[in-house]
N, C-alpha and C positions, 0 to 999 in steps of 0.2 A: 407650699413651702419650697418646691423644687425649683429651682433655676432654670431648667430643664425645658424645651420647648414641647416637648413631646414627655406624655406621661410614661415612667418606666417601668415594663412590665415585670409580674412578680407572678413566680409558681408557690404552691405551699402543698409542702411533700409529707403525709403524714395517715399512718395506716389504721387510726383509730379518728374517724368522722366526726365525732361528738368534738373531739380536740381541734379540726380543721372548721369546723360551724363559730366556736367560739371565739377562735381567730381573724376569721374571716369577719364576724360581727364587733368584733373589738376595737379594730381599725378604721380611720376617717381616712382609705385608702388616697379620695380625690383632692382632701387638702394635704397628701402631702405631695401631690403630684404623682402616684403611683395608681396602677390597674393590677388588679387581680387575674390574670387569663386563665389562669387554670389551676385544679387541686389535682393529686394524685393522693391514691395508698396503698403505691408500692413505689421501689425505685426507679424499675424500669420503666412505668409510665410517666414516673417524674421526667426521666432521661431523655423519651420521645418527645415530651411537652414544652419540656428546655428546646430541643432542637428546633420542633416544630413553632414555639413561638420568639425563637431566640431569647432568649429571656435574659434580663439585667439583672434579676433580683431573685433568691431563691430561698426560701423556707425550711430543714429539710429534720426529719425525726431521725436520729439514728436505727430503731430496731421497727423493719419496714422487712413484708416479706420478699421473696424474689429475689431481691437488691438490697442491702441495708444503704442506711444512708453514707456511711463513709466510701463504701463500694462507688457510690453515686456521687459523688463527689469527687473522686479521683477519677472517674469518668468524664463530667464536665470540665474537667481541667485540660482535657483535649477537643471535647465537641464545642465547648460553649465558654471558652477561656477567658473571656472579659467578665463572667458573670462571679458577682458578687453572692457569698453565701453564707449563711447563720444556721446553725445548731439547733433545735430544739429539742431538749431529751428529757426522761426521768430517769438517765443513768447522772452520778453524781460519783463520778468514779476521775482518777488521777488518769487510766489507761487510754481512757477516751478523747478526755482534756488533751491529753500527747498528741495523741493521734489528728486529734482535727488542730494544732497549733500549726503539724507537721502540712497537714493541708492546706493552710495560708487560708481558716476561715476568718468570716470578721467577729463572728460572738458566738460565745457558749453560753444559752437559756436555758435553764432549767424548769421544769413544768412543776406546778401550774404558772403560768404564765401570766407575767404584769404587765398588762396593756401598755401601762406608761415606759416602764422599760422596755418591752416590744418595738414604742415606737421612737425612743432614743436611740435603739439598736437600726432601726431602720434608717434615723436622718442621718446618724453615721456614715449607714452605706451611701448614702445618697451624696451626702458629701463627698465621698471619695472617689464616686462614679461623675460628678459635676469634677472634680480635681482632674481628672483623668481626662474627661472632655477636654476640659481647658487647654492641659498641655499638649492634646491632641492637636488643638486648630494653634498652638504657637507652633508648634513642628513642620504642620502645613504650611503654616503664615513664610513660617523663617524657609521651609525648603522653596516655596513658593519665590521668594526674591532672591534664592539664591540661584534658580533658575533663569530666573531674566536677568542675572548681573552674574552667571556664569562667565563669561567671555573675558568682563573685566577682572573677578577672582581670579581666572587663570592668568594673567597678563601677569597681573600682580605678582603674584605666585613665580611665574618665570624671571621677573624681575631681580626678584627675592634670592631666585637661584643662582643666576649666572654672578649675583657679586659675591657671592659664598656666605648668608647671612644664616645658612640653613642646614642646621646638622642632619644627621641621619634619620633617626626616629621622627623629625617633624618631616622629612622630604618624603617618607614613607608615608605617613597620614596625608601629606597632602595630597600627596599622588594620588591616592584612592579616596580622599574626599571630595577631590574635585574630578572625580571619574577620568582620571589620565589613563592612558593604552601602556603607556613608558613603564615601563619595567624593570628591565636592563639598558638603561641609552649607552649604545656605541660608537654612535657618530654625532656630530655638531658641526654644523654651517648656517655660514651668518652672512647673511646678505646685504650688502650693504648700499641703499641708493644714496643719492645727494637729492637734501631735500630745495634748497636755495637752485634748483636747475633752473634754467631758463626758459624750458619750454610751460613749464608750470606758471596755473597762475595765483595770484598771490595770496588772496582768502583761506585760510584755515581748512573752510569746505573743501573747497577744490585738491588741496593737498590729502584729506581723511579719503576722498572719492581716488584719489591714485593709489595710495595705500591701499584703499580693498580692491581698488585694479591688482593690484602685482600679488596680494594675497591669493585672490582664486586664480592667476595663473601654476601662484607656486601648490595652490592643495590639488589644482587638476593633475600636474603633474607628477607630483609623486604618486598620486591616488592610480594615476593609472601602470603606476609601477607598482603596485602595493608593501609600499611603506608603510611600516607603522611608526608615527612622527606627533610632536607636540611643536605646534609653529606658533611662536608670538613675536609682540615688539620688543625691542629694548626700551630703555629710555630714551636714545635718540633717535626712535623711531626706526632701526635696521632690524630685520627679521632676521628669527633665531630659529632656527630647527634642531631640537633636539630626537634624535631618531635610534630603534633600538637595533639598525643597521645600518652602518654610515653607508652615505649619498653618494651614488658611483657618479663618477665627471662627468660621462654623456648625460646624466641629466639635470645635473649644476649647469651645465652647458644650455643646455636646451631649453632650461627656466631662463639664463640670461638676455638668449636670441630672442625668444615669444615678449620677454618686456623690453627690448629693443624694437622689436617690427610693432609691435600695438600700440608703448606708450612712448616710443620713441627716447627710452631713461637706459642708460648705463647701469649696469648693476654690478659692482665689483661684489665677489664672494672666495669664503675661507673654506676650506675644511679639515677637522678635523677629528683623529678617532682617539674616543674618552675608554682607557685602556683598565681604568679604574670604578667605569658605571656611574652612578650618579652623582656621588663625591668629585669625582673629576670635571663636573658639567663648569666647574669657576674657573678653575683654571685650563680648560679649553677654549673656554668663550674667551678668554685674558689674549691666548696665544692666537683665536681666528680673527680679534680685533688689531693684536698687532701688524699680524698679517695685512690686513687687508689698505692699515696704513702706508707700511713699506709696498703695496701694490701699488696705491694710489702715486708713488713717487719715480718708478718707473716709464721709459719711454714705452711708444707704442711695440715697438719692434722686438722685447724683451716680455711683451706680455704676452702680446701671439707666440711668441718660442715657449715661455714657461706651457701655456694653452695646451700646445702641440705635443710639448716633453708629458704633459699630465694626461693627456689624449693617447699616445702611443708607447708610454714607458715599456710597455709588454712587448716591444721589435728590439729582438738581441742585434739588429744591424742599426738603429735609429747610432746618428751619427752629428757628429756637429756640422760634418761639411753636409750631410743630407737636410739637416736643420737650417743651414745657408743658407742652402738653395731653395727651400720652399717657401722662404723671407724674401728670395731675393737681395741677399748682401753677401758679402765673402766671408769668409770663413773666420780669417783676422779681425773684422770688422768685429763678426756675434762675438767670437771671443773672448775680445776688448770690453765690451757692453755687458754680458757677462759677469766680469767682474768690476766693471767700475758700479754696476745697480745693484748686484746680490752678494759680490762680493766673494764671490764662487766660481770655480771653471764650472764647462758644461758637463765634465765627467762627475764632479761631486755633487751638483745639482742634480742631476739624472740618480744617481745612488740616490740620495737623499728621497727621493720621488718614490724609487723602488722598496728602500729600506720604511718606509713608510706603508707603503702599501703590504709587506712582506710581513710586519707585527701585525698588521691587519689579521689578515691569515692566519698566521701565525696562532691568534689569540682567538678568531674566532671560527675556525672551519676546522677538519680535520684532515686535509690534503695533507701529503707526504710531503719532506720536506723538498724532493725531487720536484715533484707537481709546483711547489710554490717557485720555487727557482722558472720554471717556465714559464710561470704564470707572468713573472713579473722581469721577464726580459736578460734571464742568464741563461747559457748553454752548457752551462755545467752544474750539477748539484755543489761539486766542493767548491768552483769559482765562486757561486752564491754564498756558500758558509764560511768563506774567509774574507769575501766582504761584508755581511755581517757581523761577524766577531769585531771586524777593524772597526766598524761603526757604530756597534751599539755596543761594544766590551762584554758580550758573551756570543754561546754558539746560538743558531735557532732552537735548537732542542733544548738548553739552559733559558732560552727565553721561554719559549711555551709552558714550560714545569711551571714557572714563575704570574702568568699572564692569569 
C-alpha cells in the first residue's frame, strides 16, 4: 500500500507480551509496506531499538516499566525526530489525551485493540511519512536548481537593487537567501567598459568571454585585498561592486591598468560611499553612473589630473602648479580645463575629493578628528573643520553623531 521504496520500519513498545504477540499477528505488516524490527517491554529498550534501527514508525504503551511511554516519547523527539508515533493504552483518562496531544502523537488507541483501526491508524502514518518525503525531494529539487541558476538569481537580484525596486525586509531576505557576505555595504563602484570597442569581436560569444575576462580580473583583485564585495552586471552589462568597505583608488586603479594590459579595453569607473547601507545601494549607483558619464566627456589631460588629485589627495602640498607640471601643461592652461570640463577650480575639486573621503572616516573608523584632517591632506585639525562646515553645512563631530 506504501509509496515508499523501502519498507518502513516499525518498533512496538509494550510491557505486557501477550498484547505485543497479538499485535504483531494482527497486522499484514508487508502489504502495507512496513517491517516489524523490533518489540520492546520497557521504554528504554524501546529508546535503544529506535536508535538502533532508526525507526519510522513506533507503537508505544504508555505504563511501561523503567521508562513509561510518555517519558519515551519525549525522548524520541530528540534521538529519532522524524519518527512518527501512536499511543496504545488501557488508560482512558482526559490527562493522558493532553499529554500525548502536547507530544504531537499521531493516535490515541485504546486496548483492546481493532485490528482494522490499528491499521487506518497506521496508513495515516504512512501517509504523512510519504507527505513529508515528497516535500523533502521538492526542497532538494528546488534547492538543487537554485544552485546551478545561483549566479543568475544573484544578477537578478542586484539588478533589482541598484534601480531601487526593493524595500527593506525583501533586501534582507534576499541577502541571505541567496547567501550574500553584504551586510552593511559602504562603498559602490561601477565599472564601466564600452561594449561596441573595436578591438572586440562581434559575436555575442566573444563579448560573454570578455566579460568573464574582466570579472576574474576584478574578483582576483579585491580578493587579494580581502574585500568583502557582491560584484554583478547591470543591465548594460557594466560591473557593480557593491562592497561592505568602499574600494580604495590604488585598487580601482590597478583593476583598470590589468584590463588595459590583458584585454587591451578602457575601463572608465565611479565610486562611491553608501553612507546610508543598503537603502542607499540606488541612489549611489544613480550618482557612480552619472559620474562616469560626465567622465566619459572629459579630455585626456583632465582625467589623469582628476587620477592623480584621487591618488594623492592626502599631500597638504599637492598643488595645481605641481599638478602642471606632472601633465606637462602650465598651470593657466589646467586651470582653464578645470573649469571649462568640471566646472570647478582645482581648489574645490581637491576639497570635494578630501571632503569625500573625510565622511568616509568620519562614518566609519574611529580616528580622531585630528587623524582624519592628516589623513586626508590638511595641516591643521581646525583648517579641516572649517572646511568642512563650509561644505557639508555642519562640523565633523555633528556629522559623525548623525552617520
Amino acid at each position: 500500500m506504501s509509496k515508499l521504496k523501502e519498507a518502513l520500519k516499525v518498533i512496538l513498545a509494550d510491557d505486557e507480551s501477550i498484547i505485543r504477540e497479538g499485535i504483531a499477528q494482527s497486522i499484514n505488516w508487508q502489504e502495507l509496506g512496513l517491517q516489524l524490527v523490533a518489540e520492546a517491554e520497557d521504554g528504554e529498550e524501546a529508546l535503544e531499538q529506535a536508535i538502533l534501527h532508526q525507526a519510522d514508525l513506533m507503537l508505544v504503551d504508555i505504563s511501561m516499566p523503567i521508562m513509561n511511554g510518555l517519558e519515551l516519547i519525549k525522548q524520541l523527539k530528540v534521538t529519532t525526530p522524524k519518527c512518527k508515533v501512536s499511543i496504545i493504552t488501557g488508560h482512558d483518562e482526559f490527562t493522558y489525551a493532553k499529554e500525548a496531544i502536547k507530544l504531537d502523537v499521531e493516535d490515541y488507541i485504546l486496548k483492546p485493540v481493532d485490528p482494522h483501526h490499528l491499521t487506518d491508524v497506521l496508513v495515516s502514518m504512512i501517509k504523512k511519512i510519504e507527505d513529508e518525503q515528497y516535500h523533502e525531494r521538492l526542497i532538494k529539487q528546488a534547492s538543487s536548481q537554485i544552485d546551478k541558476n545561483i549566479t543568475v538569481l544573484r544578477e537578478r537580484f542586484g539588478q533589482e537593487w541598484v534601480k531601487g525596486n526593493l524595500d527593506e525586509k525583501e533586501l534582507a531576505e534576499q541577502l541571505q537567501f541567496l547567501n550574500l557576505p553584504i551586510s552593511s555595504p559602504q562603498g559602490l563602484t561601477l565599472l564601466s567598459w564600452n561594449t561596441d570597442h573595436q578591438l572586440l569581436l562581434n559575436t555575442e560569444r566573444d563579448k560573454h568571454l570578455i566579460r568573464y575576462a574582466i570579472e576574474n580580473i576584478v574578483c582576483e583583485c579585491l580578493n587579494e585585498y580581502n574585500y568583502t564585495y557582491f560584484l554583478f552586471r547591470d543591465d548594460r552589462h557594466d560591473f557593480v561592486i557593491v562592497s561592505n568597505s568602499k574600494i580604495e583608488e590604488p585598487v580601482n586603479i590597478k583593476i583598470t591598468e590589468l584590463v588595459k594590459k590583458y584585454l587591451k579595453i578602457e575601463i572608465d569607473y565611479s565610486n562611491v560611499n553608501l553612507y546610508y547601507g543598503a537603502q542607499s545601494v540606488h541612489q549611489g549607483y544613480i550618482e557612480a553612473k552619472n559620474e562616469v558619464y560626465r567622465s566619459r566627456q572629459l579630455t585626456p589631460i583632465i582625467k589623469q589630473a582628476k587620477q592623480l588629485i584621487n591618488e594623492k589627495y592626502w599631500d597638504s602640498t599637492l598643488s595645481l602648479e605641481k599638478l602642471a607640471v606632472q601633465l606637462n601643461v602650465t598651470s593657466v592652461y589646467l586651470s582653464r580645463l578645470f573649469k571649462q570640463e568640471l566646472g570647478l577650480t582645482f581648489v574645490h575639486y581637491i576639497t570635494y575629493v578630501r571632503m569625500k573621503q573625510a565622511m568616509l572616516l568620519l562614518s566609519q573608523s574611529t580616528l580622531t578628528i585630528n587623524e582624519i584632517s592628516e589623513k586626508i591632506g590638511y595641516e591643521s585639525q581646525h583648517y579641516f573643520s572649517t572646511a568642512f562646515r563650509k561644505a557639508i553645512g555642519m562640523s565633523p563631530n555633528q556629522f559623525r553623531k548623525q552617520a
